[in-house]
C-alpha positions as CSV (number, residue, x, y, z in Angstrom):
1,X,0.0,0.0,0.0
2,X,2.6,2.5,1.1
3,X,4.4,2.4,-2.8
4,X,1.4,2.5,-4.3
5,X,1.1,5.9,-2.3
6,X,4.3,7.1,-2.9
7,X,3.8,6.3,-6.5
8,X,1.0,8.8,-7.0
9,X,2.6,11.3,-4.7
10,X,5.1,11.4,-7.1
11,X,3.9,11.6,-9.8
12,X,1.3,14.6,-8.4
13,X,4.5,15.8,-7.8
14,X,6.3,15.5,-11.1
15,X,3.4,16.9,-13.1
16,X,3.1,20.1,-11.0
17,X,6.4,20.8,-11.3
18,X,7.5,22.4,-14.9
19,X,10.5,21.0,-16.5
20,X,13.8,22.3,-16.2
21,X,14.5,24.5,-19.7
22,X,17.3,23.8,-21.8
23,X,19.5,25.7,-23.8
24,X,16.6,26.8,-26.2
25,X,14.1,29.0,-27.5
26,X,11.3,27.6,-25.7
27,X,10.0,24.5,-23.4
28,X,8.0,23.1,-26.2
29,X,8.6,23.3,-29.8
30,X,6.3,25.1,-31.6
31,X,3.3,23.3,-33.3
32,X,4.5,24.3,-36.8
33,X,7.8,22.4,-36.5
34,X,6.2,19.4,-34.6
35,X,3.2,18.8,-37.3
36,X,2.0,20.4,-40.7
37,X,2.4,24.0,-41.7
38,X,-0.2,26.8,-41.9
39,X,-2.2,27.1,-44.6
40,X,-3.0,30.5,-46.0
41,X,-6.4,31.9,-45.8
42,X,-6.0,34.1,-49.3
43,X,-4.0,33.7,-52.1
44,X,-0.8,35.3,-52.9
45,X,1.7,33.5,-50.6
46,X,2.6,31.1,-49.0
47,X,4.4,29.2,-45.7
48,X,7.5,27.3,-46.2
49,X,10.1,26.5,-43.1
50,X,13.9,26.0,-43.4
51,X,16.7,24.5,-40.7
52,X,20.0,26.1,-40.4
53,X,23.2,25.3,-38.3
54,X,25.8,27.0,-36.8
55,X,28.2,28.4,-33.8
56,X,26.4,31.4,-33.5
57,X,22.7,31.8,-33.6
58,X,23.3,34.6,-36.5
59,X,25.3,31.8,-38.4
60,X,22.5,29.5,-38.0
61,X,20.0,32.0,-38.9
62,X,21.6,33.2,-42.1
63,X,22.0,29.5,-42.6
64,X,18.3,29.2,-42.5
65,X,18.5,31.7,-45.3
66,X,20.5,30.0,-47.4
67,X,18.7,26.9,-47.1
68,X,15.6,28.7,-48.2
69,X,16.7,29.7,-51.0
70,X,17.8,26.3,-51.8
71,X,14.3,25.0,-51.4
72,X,12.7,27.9,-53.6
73,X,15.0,27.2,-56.5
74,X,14.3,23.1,-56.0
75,X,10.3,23.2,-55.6
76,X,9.5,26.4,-57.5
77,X,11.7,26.1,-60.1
78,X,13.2,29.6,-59.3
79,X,16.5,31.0,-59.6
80,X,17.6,33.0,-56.8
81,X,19.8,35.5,-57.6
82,X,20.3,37.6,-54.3
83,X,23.5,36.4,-52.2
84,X,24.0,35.6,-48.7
85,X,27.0,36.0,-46.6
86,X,26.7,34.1,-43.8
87,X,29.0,35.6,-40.4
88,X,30.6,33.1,-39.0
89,X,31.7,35.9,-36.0
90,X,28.6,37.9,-35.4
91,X,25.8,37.3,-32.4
92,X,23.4,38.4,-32.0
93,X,20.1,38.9,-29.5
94,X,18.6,35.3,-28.6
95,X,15.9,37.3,-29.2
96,X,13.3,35.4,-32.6
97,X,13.5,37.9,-35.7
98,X,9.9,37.7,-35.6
99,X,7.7,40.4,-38.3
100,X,10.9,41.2,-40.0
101,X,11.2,40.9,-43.5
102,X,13.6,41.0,-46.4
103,X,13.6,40.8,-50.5
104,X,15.0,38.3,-52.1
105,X,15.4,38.8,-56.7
106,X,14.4,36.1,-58.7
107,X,13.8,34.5,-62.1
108,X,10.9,32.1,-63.3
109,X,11.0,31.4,-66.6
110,X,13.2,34.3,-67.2
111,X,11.4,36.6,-65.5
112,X,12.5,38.7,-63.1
113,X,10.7,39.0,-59.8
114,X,11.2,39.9,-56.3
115,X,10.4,37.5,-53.5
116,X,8.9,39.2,-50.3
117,X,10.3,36.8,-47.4
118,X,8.8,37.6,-44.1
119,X,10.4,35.7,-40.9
120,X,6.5,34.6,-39.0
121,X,8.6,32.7,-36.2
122,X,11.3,30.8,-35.2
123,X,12.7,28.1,-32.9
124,X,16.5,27.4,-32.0
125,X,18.3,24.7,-30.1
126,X,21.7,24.5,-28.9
127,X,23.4,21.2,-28.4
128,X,27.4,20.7,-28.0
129,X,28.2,24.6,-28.9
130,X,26.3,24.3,-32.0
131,X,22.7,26.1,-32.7
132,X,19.6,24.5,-34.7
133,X,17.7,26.8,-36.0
134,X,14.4,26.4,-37.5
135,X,12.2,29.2,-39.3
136,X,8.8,30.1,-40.7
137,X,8.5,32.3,-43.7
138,X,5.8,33.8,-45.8
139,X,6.8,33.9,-49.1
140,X,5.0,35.7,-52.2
141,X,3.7,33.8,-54.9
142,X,3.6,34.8,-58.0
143,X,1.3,32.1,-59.6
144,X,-1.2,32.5,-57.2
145,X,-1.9,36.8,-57.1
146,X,-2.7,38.2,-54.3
147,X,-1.8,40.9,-51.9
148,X,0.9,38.7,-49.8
149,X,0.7,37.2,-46.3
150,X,-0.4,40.9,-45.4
151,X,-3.7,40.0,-46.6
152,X,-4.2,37.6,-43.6
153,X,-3.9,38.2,-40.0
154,X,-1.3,35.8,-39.4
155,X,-0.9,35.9,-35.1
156,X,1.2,33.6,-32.6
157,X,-0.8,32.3,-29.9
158,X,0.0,29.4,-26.7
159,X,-4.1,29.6,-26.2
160,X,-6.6,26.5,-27.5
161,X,-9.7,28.0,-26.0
162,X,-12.0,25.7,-24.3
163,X,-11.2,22.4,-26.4
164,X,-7.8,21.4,-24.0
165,X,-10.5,21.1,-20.9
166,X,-13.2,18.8,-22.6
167,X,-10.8,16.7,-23.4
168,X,-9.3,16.6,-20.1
169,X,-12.3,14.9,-18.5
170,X,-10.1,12.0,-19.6
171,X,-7.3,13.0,-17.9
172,X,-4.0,14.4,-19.8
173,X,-5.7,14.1,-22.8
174,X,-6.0,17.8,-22.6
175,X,-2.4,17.9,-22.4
176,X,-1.3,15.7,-25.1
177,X,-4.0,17.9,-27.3
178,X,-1.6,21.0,-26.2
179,X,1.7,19.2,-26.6
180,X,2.1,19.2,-23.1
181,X,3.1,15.2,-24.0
182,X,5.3,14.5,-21.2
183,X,3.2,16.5,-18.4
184,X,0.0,14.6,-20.0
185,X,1.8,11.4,-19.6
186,X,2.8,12.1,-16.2
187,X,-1.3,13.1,-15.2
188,X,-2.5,9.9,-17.0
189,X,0.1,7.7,-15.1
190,X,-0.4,9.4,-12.1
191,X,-4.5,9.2,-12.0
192,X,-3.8,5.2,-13.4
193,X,-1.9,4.8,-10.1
194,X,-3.9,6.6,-7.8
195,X,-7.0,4.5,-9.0
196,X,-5.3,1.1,-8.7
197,X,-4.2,2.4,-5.1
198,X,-8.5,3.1,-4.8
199,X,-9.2,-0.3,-5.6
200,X,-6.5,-2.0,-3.7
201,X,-7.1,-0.2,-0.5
202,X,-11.0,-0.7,-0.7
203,X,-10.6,-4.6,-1.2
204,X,-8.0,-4.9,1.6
205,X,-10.6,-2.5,4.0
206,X,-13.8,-4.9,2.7
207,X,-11.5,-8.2,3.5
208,X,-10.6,-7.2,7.6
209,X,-14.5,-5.8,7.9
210,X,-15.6,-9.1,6.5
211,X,-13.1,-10.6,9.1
212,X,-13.8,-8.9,11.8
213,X,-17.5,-10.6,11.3
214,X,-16.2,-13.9,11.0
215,X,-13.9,-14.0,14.2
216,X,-15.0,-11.6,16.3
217,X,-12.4,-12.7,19.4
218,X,-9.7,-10.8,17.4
219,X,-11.9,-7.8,16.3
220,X,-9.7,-5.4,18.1
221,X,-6.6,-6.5,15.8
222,X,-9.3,-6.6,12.7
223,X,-10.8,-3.2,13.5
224,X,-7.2,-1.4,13.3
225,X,-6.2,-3.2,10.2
226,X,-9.9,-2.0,8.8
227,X,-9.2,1.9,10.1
228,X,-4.8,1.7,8.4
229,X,-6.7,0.3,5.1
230,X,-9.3,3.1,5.5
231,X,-6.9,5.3,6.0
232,X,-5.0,4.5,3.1
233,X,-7.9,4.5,0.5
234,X,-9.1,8.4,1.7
235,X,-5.5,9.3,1.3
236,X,-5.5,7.8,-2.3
237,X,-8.9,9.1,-3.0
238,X,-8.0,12.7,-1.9
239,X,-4.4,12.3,-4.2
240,X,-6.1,11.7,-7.4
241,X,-8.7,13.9,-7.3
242,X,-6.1,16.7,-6.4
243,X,-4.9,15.4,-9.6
244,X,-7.9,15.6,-11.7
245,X,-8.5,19.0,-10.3
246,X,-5.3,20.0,-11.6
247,X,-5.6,18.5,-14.5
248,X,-8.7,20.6,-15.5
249,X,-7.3,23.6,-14.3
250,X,-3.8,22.8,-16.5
251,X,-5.8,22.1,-19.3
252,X,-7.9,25.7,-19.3
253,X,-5.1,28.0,-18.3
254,X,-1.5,26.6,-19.0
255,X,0.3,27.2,-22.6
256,X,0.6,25.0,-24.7
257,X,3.1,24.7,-28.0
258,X,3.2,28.0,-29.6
259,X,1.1,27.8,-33.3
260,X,0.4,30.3,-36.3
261,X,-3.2,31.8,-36.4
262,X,-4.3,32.8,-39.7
263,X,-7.5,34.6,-40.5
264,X,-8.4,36.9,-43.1
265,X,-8.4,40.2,-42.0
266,X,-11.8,42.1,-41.8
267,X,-12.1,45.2,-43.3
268,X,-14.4,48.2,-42.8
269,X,-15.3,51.8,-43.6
270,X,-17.2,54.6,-42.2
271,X,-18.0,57.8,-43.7
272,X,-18.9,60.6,-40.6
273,X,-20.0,64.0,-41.4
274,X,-18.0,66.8,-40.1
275,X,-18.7,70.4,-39.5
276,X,-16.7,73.5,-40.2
277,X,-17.3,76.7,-39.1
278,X,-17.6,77.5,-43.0
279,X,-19.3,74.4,-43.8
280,X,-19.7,71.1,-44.0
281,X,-18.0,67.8,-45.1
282,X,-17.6,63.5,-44.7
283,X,-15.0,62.1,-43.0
284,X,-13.7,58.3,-44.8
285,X,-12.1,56.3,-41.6
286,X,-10.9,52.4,-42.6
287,X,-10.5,50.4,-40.4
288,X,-8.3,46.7,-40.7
């Protein structure tokens, strides 16, 4: 009985208590590098991620740049004629490039364009002295016109509304839903234990009440094996529901792994009159 215990202590324990971070952008890895990328909501670009590596997070990053090219030129057939020079020297800020934005010149078909690169996010690792850099781009595209990734409200978000808590009612699936994998793992384990500890501890209570029935000249001995037993099951019982109830709670307010939110922006107008001391006039007022 008392391991059983400990075991879902333990592991109440080990899923209140965040992981240690390592040498990285963030805890999780954004949804994005984990699964499939966005998909625009209008026409005229579109998402494409490249890796990069180096012993500076700059020379990974311009790595990163490099490498995109390479994957324009292979799987859009264009020729990329800006150039790159990666520093090998420079650092700089930990800090993600995020919202900046850069031209690259082109040809397709012999046509010269220019290619409207804008850096939506990024996640970096270092491992050994070397950093792994990963990045999101928009990129314009020309056979599909349009007015760019600026046509879409493109936003970063750790929030999954209300979904993450439905699905906790089985517990850490609210978790795993976020990405939270190991900390759902840990919940699920932990409420797995803490309900085998329920069952064990009721059935050895039932067996010493049904024995002190049956041999009533040692109900003394009986009757305190009954209360430890008793004891044991409210203490498991109270144990997992903490759990639950911090599962829920985990599941509506914790992050999860960062992801891309795309929408199509919503645009409006107004016209208000306005009057002048020598007249009057309307007033145009957009609003995106």
């Amino acid at each position: 009985m008392k391991k059983m215990l400990i075991l879902a202590v333990m592991a109440v324990l080990m899923a209140v208590c965040p992981a240690a971070a390592a040498d990285r952008s963030d805890n999780m890895k954004p949804r994005w590098v984990t699964s499939a990328l966005p998909t625009p909501k209008s026409p005229g670009y579109i998402f494409i991620s490249s890796q990069g590596t180096g012993k500076s997070l700059e020379e990974a990053r311009q790595m990163a740049l490099v490498n995109l090219t390479s994957k324009l030129e292979h799987e859009r057939g264009l020729v990329v004629s800006s150039t790159v020079r990666v520093e090998k020297t420079s650092e700089r800020n930990s800090a993600p490039r995020k919202n900046s934005q850069f031209t690259l010149e082109a040809s397709e078909r012999g046509k010269q364009i220019d290619l409207v690169c804008r850096v939506v996010d990024e996640y970096w690792e270092r491992k050994h002295g070397t950093y792994f850099v990963t990045e999101l781009f928009t990129v314009n595209d020309s056979s599909r016109p349009g007015q760019g990734s600026y046509s879409d409200n493109i936003k970063l978000t750790t929030s999954y509304g209300a979904a993450p808590v439905f699905y906790s009612l089985i517990p850490g699936v609210g978790q795993f839903y976020k990405g939270s994998n190991v900390k759902g793992g840990l919940i699920l384990g932990g409420t797995a234990v803490g309900a085998a500890a329920i069952i064990m501890t009721e059935n050895q209570r039932a067996i010493y009440a049904k024995k002190m029935k049956e041999h009533p000249e040692h109900i003394d001995f009986y009757r305190n094996k009954k209360a430890n037993w008793e004891l044991g099951r409210n203490i498991a019982i109270g144990a997992t529901a903490a759990l639950y109830v911090y599962n829920l709670i985990d599941a509506a307010v914790a992050p999860g792994r960062r992801r891309v939110n795309v929408n199509k922006r919503n645009y409006s107008y107004s016209l208000v009159p306005i009057v002048y001391e020598d007249g009057v006039g309307m007033s145009f007022a957009l609003n995106f």
